[in-house]
C-alpha positions as CSV (number, residue, x, y, z in Angstrom):
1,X,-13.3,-4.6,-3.5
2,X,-15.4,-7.6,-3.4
3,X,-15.6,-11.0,-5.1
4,X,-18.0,-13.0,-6.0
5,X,-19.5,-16.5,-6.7
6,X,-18.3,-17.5,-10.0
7,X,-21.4,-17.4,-12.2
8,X,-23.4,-15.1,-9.6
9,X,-23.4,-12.3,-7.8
10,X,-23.3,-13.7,-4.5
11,X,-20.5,-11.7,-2.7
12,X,-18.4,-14.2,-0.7
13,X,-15.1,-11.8,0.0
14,X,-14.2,-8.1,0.4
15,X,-11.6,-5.5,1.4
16,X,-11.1,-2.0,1.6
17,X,-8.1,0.2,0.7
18,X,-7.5,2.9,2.5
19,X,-4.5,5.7,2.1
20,X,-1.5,6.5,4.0
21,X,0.8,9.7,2.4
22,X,4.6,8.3,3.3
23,X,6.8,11.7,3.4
24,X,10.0,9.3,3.5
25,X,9.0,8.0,-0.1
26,X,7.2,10.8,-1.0
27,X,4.2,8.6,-2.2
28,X,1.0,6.8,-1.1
29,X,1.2,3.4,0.7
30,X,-2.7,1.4,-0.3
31,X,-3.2,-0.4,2.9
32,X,-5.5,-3.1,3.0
33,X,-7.9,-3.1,5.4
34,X,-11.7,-5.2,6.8
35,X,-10.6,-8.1,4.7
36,X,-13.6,-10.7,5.2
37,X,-13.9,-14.1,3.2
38,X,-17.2,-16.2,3.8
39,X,-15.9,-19.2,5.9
40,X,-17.3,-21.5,3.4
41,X,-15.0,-19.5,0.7
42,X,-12.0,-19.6,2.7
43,X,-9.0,-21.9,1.1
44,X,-10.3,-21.5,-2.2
45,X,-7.9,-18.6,-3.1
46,X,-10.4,-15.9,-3.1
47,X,-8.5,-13.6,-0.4
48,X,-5.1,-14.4,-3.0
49,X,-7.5,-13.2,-6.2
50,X,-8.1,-10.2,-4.6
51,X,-4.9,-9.5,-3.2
52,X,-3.0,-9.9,-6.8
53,X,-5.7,-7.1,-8.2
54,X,-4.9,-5.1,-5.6
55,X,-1.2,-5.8,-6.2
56,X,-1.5,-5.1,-9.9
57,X,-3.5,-1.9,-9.6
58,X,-1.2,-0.2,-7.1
59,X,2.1,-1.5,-9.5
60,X,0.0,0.2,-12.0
61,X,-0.4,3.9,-10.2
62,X,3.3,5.4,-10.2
63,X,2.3,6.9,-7.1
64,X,2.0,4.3,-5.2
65,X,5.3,2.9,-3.1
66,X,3.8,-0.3,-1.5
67,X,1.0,-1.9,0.1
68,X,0.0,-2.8,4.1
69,X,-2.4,-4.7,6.2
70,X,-2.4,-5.1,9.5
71,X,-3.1,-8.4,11.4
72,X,-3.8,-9.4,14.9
73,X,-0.5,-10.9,16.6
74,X,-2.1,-13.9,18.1
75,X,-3.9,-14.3,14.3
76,X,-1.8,-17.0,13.2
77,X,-4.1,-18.3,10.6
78,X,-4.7,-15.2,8.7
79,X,-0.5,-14.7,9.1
80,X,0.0,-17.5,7.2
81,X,-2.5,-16.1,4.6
82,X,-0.9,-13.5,4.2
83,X,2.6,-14.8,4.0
84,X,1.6,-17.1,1.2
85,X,1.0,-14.5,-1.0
86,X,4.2,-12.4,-0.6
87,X,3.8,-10.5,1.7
88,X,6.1,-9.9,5.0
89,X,6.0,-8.7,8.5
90,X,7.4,-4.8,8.6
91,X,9.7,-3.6,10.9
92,X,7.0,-1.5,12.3
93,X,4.9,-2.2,15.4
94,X,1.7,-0.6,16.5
95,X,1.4,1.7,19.3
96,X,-2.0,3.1,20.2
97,X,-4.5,4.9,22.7
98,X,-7.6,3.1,22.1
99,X,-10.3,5.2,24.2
100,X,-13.0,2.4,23.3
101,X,-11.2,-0.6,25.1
102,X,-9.8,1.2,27.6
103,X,-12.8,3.3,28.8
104,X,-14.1,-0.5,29.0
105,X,-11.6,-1.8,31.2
106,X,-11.2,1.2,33.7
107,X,-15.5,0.7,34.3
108,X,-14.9,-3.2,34.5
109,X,-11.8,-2.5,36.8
110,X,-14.7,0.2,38.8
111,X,-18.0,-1.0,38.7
112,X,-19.5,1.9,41.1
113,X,-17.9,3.9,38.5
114,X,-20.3,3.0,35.5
């Protein structure tokens, strides 16, 4: 999804939805994902115009049971961005093997290694 200028087609926000199957609901969960807002866009609502379309289409789709985003923990900004619009932190937390980062850090912790 993108938006754009009001009386242009200059692109000043996007997102992506991407799809989760939940077995426990026995439906799809639309999470929201590479949301980017030009910083001269940002506080103008744009992010919260998007959000409610994505809100309204998935309300729309009877097989849908909700809709996620993730957000850095230390990302207290785009928190409160995204608590303004309704929604709330889950009960979940993230675990993961990232092989990227952490091939990076065992060759920065062994340079000779590299």
């Amino acid at each position: 999804m993108v938006a754009e200028r009001p009386l242009s087609s200059q692109v000043v926000g996007q997102l992506m939805i991407t799809y989760e199957w939940s077995d426990w609901r026995n439906a799809l969960f639309w999470w929201i994902q590479s949301v980017y807002v030009e910083p001269a866009w940002r506080r103008q609502g744009v992010f919260r115009s998007m959000h409610a379309k994505v809100i309204e289409r998935a309300k729309a789709d009877p097989g849908v049971c909700g809709v996620r985003l993730y957000v850095e923990s230390e990302n207290r900004e785009a928190q409160e961005v995204y608590r303004k619009v309704g929604l709330k932190p889950s009960s979940y937390s993230v675990f993961e093997t990232d092989f990227v980062l952490g091939r990076q850090q065992y060759l920065a912790d062994r340079p000779d290694e590299a």
